[in-house]
N, C-alpha and C positions, 0 to 999 in steps of 0.2 A: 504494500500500500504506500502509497506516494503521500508522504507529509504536507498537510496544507500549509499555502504558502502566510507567513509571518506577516499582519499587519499590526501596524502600532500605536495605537491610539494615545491624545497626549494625557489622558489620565494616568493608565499604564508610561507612560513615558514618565511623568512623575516624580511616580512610586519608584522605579526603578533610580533614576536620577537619586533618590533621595538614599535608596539603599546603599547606592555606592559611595554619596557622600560620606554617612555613617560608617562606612566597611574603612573606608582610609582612614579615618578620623580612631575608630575604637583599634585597628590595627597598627599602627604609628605609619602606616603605607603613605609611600610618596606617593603613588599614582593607583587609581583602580578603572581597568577599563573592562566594559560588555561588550564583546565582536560578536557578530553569527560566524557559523561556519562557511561562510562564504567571503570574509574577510572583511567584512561590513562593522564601521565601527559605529554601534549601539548606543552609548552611552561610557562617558568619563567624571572623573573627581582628581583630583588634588594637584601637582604642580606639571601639568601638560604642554607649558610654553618653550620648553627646550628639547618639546618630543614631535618625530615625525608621527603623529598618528596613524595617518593614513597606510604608513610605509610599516609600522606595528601591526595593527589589524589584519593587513594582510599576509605579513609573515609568520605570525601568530596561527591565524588561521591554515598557513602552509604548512606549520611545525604539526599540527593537530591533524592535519591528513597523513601527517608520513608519518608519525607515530600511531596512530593509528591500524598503517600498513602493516606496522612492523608487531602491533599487539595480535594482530588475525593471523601471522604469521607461527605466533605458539599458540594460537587458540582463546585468548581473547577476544569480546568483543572489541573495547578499546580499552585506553590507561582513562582512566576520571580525573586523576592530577600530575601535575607533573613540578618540577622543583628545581631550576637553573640556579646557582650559585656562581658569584662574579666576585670582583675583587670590592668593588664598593656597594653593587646593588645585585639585588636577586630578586626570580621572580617566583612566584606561583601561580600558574594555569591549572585551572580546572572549567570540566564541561558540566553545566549547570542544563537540566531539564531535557538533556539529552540533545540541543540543538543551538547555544548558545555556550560562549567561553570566555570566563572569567578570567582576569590578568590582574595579579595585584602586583607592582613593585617597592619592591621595601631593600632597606639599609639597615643599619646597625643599631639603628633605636626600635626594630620591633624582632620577635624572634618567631621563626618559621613555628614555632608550639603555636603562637599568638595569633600568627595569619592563617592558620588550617582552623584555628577554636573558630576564629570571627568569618573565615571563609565560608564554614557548615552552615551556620548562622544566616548571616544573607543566602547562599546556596539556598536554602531552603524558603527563603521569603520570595525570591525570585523563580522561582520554581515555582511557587504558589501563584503568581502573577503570569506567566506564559502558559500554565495550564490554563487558565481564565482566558488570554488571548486565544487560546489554541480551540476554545469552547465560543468564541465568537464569529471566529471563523465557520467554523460547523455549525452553526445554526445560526444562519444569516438573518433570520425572523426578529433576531436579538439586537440586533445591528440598529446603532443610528439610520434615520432615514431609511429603516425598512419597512414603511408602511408608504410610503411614496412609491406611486405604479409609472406603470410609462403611458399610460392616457396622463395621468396628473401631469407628465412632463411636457405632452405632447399639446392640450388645455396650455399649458403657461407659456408656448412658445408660438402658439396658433393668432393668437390677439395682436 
Protein backbone atom coordinates (compact mmCIF):
# COMPACT_ATOMS: atom_id res chain seq x y z
CA UNK A 1 0.00 0.00 0.00
CA UNK A 2 1.28 3.35 -1.14
CA UNK A 3 1.50 5.97 1.82
CA UNK A 4 -0.72 8.99 1.54
CA UNK A 5 0.81 11.77 0.51
CA UNK A 6 1.81 14.32 3.60
CA UNK A 7 -0.03 17.41 3.84
CA UNK A 8 0.58 20.01 6.42
CA UNK A 9 -1.68 22.10 7.86
CA UNK A 10 -0.60 25.37 9.90
CA UNK A 11 -2.11 24.10 13.18
CA UNK A 12 -0.01 20.99 12.93
CA UNK A 13 2.70 23.08 11.75
CA UNK A 14 2.53 24.70 15.09
CA UNK A 15 2.57 22.15 17.23
CA UNK A 16 5.27 20.65 15.62
CA UNK A 17 7.37 24.12 15.48
CA UNK A 18 6.61 24.37 19.12
CA UNK A 19 7.83 20.62 19.91
CA UNK A 20 11.02 21.32 18.42
CA UNK A 21 11.55 24.53 20.09
CA UNK A 22 11.18 22.68 23.44
CA UNK A 23 13.26 19.53 22.22
CA UNK A 24 16.49 22.18 21.98
CA UNK A 25 15.75 24.03 24.72
CA UNK A 26 15.09 20.81 27.52
CA UNK A 27 18.12 19.02 25.48
CA UNK A 28 20.91 21.85 25.61
CA UNK A 29 20.75 21.03 21.59
CA UNK A 30 22.17 23.61 19.37
CA UNK A 31 19.88 22.94 16.59
CA UNK A 32 16.72 20.59 16.11
CA UNK A 33 15.44 19.83 12.71
CA UNK A 34 12.00 17.71 11.00
CA UNK A 35 13.20 16.43 7.37
CA UNK A 36 10.77 13.95 5.55
CA UNK A 37 12.21 11.31 3.90
CA UNK A 38 12.49 12.82 0.82
CA UNK A 39 14.90 15.59 2.13
CA UNK A 40 12.23 18.19 2.79
CA UNK A 41 13.05 20.24 5.41
CA UNK A 42 9.85 20.22 7.80
CA UNK A 43 10.60 22.32 10.45
CA UNK A 44 13.72 23.87 12.65
CA UNK A 45 14.61 25.47 16.31
CA UNK A 46 17.71 26.81 17.65
CA UNK A 47 20.87 28.57 16.05
CA UNK A 48 20.23 27.73 12.03
CA UNK A 49 22.09 31.00 10.71
CA UNK A 50 25.40 29.40 10.07
CA UNK A 51 23.67 26.09 8.75
CA UNK A 52 23.11 25.13 5.16
CA UNK A 53 19.75 23.77 5.74
CA UNK A 54 18.67 22.84 2.76
CA UNK A 55 22.05 21.05 1.99
CA UNK A 56 21.29 19.05 5.72
CA UNK A 57 17.88 17.83 4.89
CA UNK A 58 19.00 16.50 2.09
CA UNK A 59 21.93 14.70 3.14
CA UNK A 60 20.24 13.69 6.07
CA UNK A 61 17.72 12.30 4.22
CA UNK A 62 20.51 10.51 1.97
CA UNK A 63 22.21 9.10 5.18
CA UNK A 64 18.63 7.46 6.04
CA UNK A 65 18.27 5.61 2.69
CA UNK A 66 21.62 4.01 2.69
CA UNK A 67 21.48 3.12 6.05
CA UNK A 68 18.64 1.89 5.67
CA UNK A 69 20.01 -0.39 2.74
CA UNK A 70 22.44 -1.52 4.78
CA UNK A 71 19.90 -2.45 7.93
CA UNK A 72 17.70 -4.82 5.14
CA UNK A 73 20.97 -6.11 4.27
CA UNK A 74 21.02 -8.23 7.95
CA UNK A 75 17.47 -8.35 8.05
CA UNK A 76 16.35 -5.24 9.54
CA UNK A 77 13.70 -3.25 8.77
CA UNK A 78 15.71 -0.15 9.36
CA UNK A 79 18.15 1.58 12.21
CA UNK A 80 15.36 4.08 14.34
CA UNK A 81 18.43 6.12 15.48
CA UNK A 82 21.52 6.69 14.80
CA UNK A 83 24.43 8.77 16.62
CA UNK A 84 27.56 10.71 14.71
CA UNK A 85 30.16 12.00 17.13
CA UNK A 86 32.44 14.99 15.84
CA UNK A 87 35.03 16.66 17.51
CA UNK A 88 32.94 19.76 18.76
CA UNK A 89 29.27 18.65 17.62
CA UNK A 90 27.25 15.52 17.38
CA UNK A 91 24.37 14.48 16.07
CA UNK A 92 21.30 12.31 16.61
CA UNK A 93 18.96 11.09 13.95
CA UNK A 94 16.04 9.30 14.55
CA UNK A 95 13.00 8.23 12.29
CA UNK A 96 9.94 9.48 14.00
CA UNK A 97 6.37 7.83 12.83
CA UNK A 98 7.95 5.94 10.50
CA UNK A 99 8.11 8.67 7.63
CA UNK A 100 9.65 11.74 9.12
CA UNK A 101 13.59 12.35 10.65
CA UNK A 102 14.58 13.96 13.50
CA UNK A 103 18.02 15.73 13.75
CA UNK A 104 19.14 17.03 16.96
CA UNK A 105 22.69 18.69 17.07
CA UNK A 106 24.37 19.05 20.24
CA UNK A 107 27.84 19.87 21.98
CA UNK A 108 29.29 19.50 25.11
CA UNK A 109 26.66 21.07 27.23
CA UNK A 110 24.04 18.24 26.63
CA UNK A 111 24.84 14.47 26.90
CA UNK A 112 23.78 11.99 24.32
CA UNK A 113 21.61 10.09 27.83
CA UNK A 114 19.96 13.63 27.74
CA UNK A 115 19.19 13.88 23.94
CA UNK A 116 17.62 10.17 23.46
CA UNK A 117 15.51 10.81 27.22
CA UNK A 118 14.11 14.23 25.42
CA UNK A 119 14.29 12.64 21.83
CA UNK A 120 11.43 9.74 23.11
CA UNK A 121 9.63 12.41 24.53
CA UNK A 122 8.95 14.80 21.52
CA UNK A 123 9.36 11.29 19.24
CA UNK A 124 6.23 10.46 20.71
CA UNK A 125 4.40 13.96 20.63
CA UNK A 126 5.03 14.12 17.04
CA UNK A 127 4.15 10.83 16.38
CA UNK A 128 0.83 11.72 17.83
CA UNK A 129 0.51 14.69 15.41
CA UNK A 130 1.40 12.95 11.91
CA UNK A 131 -0.88 10.01 12.93
CA UNK A 132 -3.71 12.89 13.02
CA UNK A 133 -2.39 14.24 9.69
CA UNK A 134 -2.18 10.97 8.24
CA UNK A 135 -6.09 10.57 9.54
CA UNK A 136 -6.89 13.70 7.46
CA UNK A 137 -5.72 12.61 4.63
CA UNK A 138 -7.90 9.51 4.73
CA UNK A 139 -10.99 10.83 5.39
CA UNK A 140 -11.13 14.00 3.22
CA UNK A 141 -14.81 14.47 4.78
CA UNK A 142 -12.77 15.99 7.68
CA UNK A 143 -10.86 18.21 5.63
CA UNK A 144 -11.37 22.15 5.76
CA UNK A 145 -13.45 23.11 2.80
CA UNK A 146 -14.82 19.72 2.55
CA UNK A 147 -18.28 20.54 2.25
CA UNK A 148 -17.77 22.97 -0.69
CA UNK A 149 -18.85 20.93 -4.17
CA UNK A 150 -17.96 21.95 -7.55
CA UNK A 151 -21.52 23.31 -8.40
CA UNK A 152 -20.78 25.74 -5.38
CA UNK A 153 -17.48 26.55 -7.22
CA UNK A 154 -18.84 26.54 -10.46
CA UNK A 155 -22.21 29.12 -8.81
CA UNK A 156 -19.37 31.41 -7.67
CA UNK A 157 -17.54 31.68 -10.88
CA UNK A 158 -20.76 31.66 -13.27
CA UNK A 159 -21.97 35.57 -12.20
Amino acid sequence: MVAPQMVMYEEEFKQISAICERLTKEANAKVVFLVDKNGQLLASAGDTANIDTTSLASLTAGNIAATGGLAKLIGEKEFASQYHEGERDNFHISIVASRVILVVIFGERATLGLVRLRVKKASEELTGIFNSLIQKVENPGQAPFAEITDDDIDNLFSE
